[in-house]
C-alpha positions in Angstrom: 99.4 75.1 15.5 97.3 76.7 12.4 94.7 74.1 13.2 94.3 74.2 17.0 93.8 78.3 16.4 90.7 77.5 13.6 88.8 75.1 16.6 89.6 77.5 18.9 88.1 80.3 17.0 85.6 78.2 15.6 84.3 77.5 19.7 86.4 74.0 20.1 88.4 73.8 23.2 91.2 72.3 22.3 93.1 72.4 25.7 92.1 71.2 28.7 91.8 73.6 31.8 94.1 72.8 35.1 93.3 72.4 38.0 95.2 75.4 40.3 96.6 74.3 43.9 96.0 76.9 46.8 98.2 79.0 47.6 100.6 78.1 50.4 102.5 81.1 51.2 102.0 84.8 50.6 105.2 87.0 49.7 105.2 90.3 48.3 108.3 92.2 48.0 108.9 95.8 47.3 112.1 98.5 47.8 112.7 101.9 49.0 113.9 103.1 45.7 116.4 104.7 47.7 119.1 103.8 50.3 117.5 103.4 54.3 119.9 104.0 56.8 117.5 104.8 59.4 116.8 102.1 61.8 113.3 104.1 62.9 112.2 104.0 59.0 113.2 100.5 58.6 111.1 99.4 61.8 108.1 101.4 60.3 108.5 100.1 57.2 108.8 96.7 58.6 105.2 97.4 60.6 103.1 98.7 57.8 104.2 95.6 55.5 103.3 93.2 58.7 100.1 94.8 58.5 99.4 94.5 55.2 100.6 90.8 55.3 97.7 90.1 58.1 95.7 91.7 55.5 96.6 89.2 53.0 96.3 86.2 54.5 92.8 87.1 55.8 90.9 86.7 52.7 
């Protein structure tokens, strides 16, 4: 371990980089922080994150 940090610092790479797949779904979870009983608040809630899922998987 001692002697793969001395290359290292020394400018050796001593591990190889991987290659990263693409990314084949997009999820991104958040809460309320607080209980939603509200059906209206749910449904725009529900919108804005649609929208910011289009968003996402536009780049």
């Amino acid at each position: 371990m001692a002697e793969r940090i001395v290359h290292e610092l020394r400018g050796t790479a001593c591990l190889g980089l991987e290659e990263i797949q693409p990314k084949k779904n997009i999820m991104c979870s958040r809460s309320f922080g607080r209980m939603m009983a509200e059906k209206h608040l749910l449904l725009e809630a529900i919108a804005q994150k649609l929208g910011w899922s289009d968003e996402d998987t536009s780049d």
